[in-house]
C-alpha positions as CSV (number, residue, x, y, z in Angstrom):
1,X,90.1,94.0,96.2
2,X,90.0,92.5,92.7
3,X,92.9,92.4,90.6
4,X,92.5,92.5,86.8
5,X,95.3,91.9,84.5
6,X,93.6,92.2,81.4
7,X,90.8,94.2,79.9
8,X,88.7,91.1,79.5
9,X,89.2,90.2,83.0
10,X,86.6,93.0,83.9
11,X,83.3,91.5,84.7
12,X,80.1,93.5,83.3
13,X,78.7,92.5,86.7
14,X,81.2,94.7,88.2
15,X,79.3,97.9,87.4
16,X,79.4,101.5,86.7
17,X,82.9,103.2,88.8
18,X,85.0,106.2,89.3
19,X,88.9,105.6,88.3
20,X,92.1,107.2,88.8
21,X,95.5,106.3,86.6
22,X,98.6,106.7,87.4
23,X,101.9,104.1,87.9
24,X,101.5,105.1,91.5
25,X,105.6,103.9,92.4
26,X,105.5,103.7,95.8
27,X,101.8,104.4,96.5
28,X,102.7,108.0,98.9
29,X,100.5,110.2,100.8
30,X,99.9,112.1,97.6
31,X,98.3,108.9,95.4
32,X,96.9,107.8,99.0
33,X,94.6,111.9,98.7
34,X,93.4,111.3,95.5
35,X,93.1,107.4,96.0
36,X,90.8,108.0,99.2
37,X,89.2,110.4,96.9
38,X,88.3,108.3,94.3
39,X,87.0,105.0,97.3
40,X,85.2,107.8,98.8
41,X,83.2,109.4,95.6
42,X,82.3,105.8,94.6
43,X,81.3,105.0,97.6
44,X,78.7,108.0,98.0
45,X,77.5,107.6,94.6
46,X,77.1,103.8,94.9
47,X,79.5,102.8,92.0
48,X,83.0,101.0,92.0
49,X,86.4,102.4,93.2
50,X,89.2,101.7,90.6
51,X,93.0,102.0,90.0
52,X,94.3,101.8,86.1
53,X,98.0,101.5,86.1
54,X,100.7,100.0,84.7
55,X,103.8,97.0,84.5
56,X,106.4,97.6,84.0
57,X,107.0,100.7,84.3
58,X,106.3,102.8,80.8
59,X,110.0,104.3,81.1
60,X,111.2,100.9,81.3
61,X,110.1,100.1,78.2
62,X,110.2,103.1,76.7
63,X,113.3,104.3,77.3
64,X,115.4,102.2,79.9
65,X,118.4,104.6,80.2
66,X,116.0,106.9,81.9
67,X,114.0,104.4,84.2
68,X,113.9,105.5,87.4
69,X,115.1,102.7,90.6
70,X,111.5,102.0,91.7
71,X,110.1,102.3,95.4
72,X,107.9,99.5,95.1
73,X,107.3,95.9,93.1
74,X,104.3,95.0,91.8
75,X,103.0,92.8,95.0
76,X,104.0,95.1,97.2
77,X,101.8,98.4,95.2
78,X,99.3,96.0,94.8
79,X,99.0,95.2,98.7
80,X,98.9,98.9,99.2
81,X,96.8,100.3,96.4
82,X,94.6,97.8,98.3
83,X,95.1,99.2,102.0
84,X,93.3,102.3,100.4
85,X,90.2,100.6,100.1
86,X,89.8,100.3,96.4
87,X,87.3,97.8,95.3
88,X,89.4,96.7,92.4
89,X,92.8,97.4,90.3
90,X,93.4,97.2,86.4
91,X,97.5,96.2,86.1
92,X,97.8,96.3,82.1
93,X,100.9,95.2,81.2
94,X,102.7,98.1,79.3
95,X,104.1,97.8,75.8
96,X,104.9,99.6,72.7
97,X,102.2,98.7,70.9
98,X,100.0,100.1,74.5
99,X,102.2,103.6,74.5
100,X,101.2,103.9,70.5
101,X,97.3,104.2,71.2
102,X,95.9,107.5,71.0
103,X,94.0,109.7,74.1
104,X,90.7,108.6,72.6
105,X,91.7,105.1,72.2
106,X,93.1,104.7,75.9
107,X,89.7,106.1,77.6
108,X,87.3,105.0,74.9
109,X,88.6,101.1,75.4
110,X,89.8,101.7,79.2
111,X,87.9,104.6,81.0
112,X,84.0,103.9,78.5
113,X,84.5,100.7,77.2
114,X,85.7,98.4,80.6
115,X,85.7,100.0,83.4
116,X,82.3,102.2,82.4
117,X,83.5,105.2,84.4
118,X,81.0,107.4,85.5
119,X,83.7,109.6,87.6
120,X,87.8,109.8,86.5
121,X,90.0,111.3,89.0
122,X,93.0,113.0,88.0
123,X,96.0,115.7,89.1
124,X,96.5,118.7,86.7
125,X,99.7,117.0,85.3
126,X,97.9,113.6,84.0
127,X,99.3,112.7,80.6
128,X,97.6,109.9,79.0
129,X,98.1,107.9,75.4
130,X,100.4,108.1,72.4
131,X,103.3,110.3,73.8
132,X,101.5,111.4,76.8
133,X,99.9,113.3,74.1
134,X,96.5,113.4,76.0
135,X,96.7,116.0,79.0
136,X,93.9,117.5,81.4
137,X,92.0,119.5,78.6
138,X,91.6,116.5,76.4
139,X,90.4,114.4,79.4
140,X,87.4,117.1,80.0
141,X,86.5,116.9,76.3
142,X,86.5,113.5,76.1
143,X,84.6,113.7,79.4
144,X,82.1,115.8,77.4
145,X,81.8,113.6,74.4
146,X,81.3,110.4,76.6
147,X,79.4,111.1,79.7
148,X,81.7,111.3,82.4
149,X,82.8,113.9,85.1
150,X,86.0,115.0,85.8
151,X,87.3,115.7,89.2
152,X,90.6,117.4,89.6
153,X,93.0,117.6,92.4
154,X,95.7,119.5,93.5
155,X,99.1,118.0,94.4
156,X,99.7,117.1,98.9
157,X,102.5,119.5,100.0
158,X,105.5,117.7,101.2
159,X,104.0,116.8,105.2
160,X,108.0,117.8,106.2
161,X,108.7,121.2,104.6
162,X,104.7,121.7,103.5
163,X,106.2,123.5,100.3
164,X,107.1,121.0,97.7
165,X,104.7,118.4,96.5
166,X,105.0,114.7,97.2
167,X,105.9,112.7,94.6
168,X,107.6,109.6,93.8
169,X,111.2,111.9,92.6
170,X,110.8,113.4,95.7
171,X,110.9,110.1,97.7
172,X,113.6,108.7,95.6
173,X,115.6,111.8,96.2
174,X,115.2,111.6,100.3
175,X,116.1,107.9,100.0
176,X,119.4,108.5,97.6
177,X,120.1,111.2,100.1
178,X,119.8,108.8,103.5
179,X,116.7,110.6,104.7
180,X,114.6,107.6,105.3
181,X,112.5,109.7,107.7
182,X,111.6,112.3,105.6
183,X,110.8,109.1,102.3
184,X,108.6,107.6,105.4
185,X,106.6,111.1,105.9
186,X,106.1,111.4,102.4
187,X,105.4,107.6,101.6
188,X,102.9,107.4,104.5
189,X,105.2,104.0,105.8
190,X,108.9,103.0,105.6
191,X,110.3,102.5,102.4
192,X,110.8,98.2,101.8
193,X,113.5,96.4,100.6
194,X,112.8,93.1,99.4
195,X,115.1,90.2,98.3
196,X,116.3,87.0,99.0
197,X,118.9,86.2,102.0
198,X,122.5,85.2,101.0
199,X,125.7,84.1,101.9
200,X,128.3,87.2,102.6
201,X,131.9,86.9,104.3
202,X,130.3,86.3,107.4
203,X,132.7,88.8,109.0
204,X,129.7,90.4,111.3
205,X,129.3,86.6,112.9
206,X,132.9,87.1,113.7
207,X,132.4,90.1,115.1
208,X,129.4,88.5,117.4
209,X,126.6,90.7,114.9
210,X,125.4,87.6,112.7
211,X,124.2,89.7,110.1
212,X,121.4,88.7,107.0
213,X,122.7,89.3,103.8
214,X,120.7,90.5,100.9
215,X,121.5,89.7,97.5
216,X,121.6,93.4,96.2
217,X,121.2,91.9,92.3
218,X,117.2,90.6,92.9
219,X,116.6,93.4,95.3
220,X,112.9,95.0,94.8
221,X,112.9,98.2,96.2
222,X,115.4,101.3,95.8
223,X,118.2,101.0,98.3
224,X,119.3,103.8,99.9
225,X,122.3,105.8,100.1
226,X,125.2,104.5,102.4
227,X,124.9,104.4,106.0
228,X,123.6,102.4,109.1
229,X,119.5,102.3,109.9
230,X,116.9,101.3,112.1
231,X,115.0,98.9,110.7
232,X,112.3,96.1,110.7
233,X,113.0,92.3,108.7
234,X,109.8,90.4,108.5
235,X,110.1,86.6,108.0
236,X,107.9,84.8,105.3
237,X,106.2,83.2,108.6
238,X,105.3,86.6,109.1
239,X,107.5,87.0,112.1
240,X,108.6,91.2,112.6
241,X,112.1,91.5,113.6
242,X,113.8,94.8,114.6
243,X,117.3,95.1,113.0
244,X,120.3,97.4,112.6
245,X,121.1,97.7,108.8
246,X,124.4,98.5,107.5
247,X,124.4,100.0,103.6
248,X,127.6,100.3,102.0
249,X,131.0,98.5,101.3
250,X,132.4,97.4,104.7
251,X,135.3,100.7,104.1
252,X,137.1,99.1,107.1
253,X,137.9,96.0,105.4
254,X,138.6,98.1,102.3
255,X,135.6,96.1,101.2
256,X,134.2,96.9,97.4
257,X,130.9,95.4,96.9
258,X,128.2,97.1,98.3
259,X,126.1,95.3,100.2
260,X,122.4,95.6,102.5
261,X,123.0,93.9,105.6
262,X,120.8,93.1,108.9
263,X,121.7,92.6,112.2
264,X,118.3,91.3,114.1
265,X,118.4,92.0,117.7
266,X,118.6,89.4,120.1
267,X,115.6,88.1,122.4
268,X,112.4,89.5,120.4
269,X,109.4,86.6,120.0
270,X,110.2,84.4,116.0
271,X,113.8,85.0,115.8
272,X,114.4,81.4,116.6
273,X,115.8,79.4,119.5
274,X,118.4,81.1,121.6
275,X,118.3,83.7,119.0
276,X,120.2,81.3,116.4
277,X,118.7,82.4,113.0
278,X,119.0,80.5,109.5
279,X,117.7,82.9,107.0
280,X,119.6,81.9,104.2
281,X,117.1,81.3,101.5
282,X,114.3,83.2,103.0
283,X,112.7,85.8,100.8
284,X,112.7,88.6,103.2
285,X,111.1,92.5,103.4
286,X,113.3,94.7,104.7
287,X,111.9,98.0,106.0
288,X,113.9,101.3,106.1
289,X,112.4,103.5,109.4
290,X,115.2,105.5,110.1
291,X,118.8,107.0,109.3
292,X,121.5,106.6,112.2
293,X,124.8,107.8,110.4
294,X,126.8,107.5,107.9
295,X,129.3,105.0,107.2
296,X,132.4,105.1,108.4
297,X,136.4,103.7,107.8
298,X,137.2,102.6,111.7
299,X,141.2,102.4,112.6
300,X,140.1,98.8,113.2
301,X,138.0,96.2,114.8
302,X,137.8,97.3,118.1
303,X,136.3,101.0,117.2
304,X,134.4,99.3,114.9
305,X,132.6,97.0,117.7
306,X,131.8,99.6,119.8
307,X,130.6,101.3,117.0
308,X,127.9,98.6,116.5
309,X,126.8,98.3,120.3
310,X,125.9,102.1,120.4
311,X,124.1,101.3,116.9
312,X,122.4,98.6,118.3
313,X,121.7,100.1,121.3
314,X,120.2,103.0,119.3
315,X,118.2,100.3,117.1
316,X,116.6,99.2,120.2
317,X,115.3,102.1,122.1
318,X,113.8,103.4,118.2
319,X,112.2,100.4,117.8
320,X,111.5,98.4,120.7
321,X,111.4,101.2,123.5
């Protein structure tokens, strides 16, 4: 998949395409329908597949108050705008100076005057240019008065309940709620965390569950609400480890800080000799499969420990069978 970061960037050579828009946070089941749409119009038509969207996000320019926590970073909605099959992806970097230009502007310099769409893809609710001022009437005129066609489609029903549509608020609500399954259904894979591992109190190597300690400040990735997971830490070597995750303040040590901790279990293929693991440093992905239980306050350690065996134990038949 080619990745363009500028207008310019798009070779001439590239051709003639169909091309959706969208900030597609996340990339869910619903931008993977009209993505698949789009790779398999251009694909019967003989023309490009292409992505427009946008970093950061506009609302974090436009109006940070209001920004939501994003799902994904840019590498990571990259990696799977491109597991979709798209033959390229147009990342312009968003700006004021971007949000001021008109409808006809955006398509006439993006849709006509790059990309030479033939084909634009779009959900009844696409807003587009100064103020989102352009909406699905003005992209079928403008469709008229340059030449190309417009496909519409409507929104993918929420795969859990069927009823409400998928959308990135949607997946950010399971998430802030602890439903990691129901943010996986909708997402099409488990939500990722991804930072850098730190240096905590080191109270779970005490308490014989060694645990990796994300640094919660660089964190890409909305963390969810409190509670203990099932999860999967993957290594920068590439190595997949299952882990229990802990979310939350540590209420039994009257702990403050929240923090996103993983405990990988023992005896699975890269998690180093005799199971000894030094992450610290490691820029690690962290992903969210599935909610245990809540946190707790334990009347001390020993409740607390056998807490964490039946949570690991738990962890391991989820993940490992």
């Amino acid at each position: 998949m080619q990745r363009w970061e500028d207008l310019s960037d798009v070779e001439p050579a590239f051709g003639r395409s169909v091309v959706t828009i969208g900030n597609f946070d996340g990339v869910h089941r619903g931008h993977a329908a009209v993505l698949g749409r789009v790779v398999d119009l251009a694909r019967a038509r003989g023309l490009g597949s292409v992505a427009v969207t946008f970093d950061p996000h506009p609302l974090q320019v436009l109006d940070p108050d209001r920004a939501p926590g994003l799902l994904t970073g840019l590498d990571h909605r990259l990696d799977l705008l491109e597991r979709t099959g798209l033959d390229a992806v147009l990342v312009m970097r968003f700006t004021r100076e971007l949000a001021a230009w008109s409808p006809e502007r955006f398509v006439e310099d993006v849709f006509v005057g790059a990309l030479r769409a033939q084909v634009v893809v779009v959900g009844h609710d696409v807003r587009f240019g100064r103020a989102n001022s352009g909406d699905l009437a003005a992209m079928r005129e403008l469709g008229r008065r340059h030449g190309f066609e417009v496909v519409v489609l409507d929104d993918l029903g929420d795969p859990g309940t069927g009823e409400h549509r998928v959308s990135s608020t949607a997946v950010r609500q399971a998430l802030a709620a602890g439903e990691a399954e129901r943010a996986a259904q909708m997402l099409g894979h488990p939500h990722r965390i991804t930072s850098t591992v730190v240096h905590g109190d080191h109270r779970g190597r005490e308490l014989g569950y060694p645990t990796a300690n994300l640094d919660t400040d660089a964190a890409v990735g909305l963390v969810p609400a409190d509670g203990v997971y099932a999860g999967w830490l993957t290594r920068p070597s590439g190595a997949r480890l299952a882990a229990a995750v802990s979310i939350g303040t540590n209420p039994t040590f009257d702990g403050v800080r929240r923090q996103v901790e993983a405990y990988c279990l023992p005896g699975q293929p890269g998690a180093g000799p005799d199971d000894v693991l030094d992450l610290y440093g490691e820029r690690v992905d962290l992903d969210v499969v599935a909610h245990l239980r809540p946190t707790l306050r334990f009347e001390g350690v020993g409740p607390l420990v056998e807490q964490m065996e039946r949570d690991v134990a738990r962890c391991r038949a989820l993940l490992l069978g």
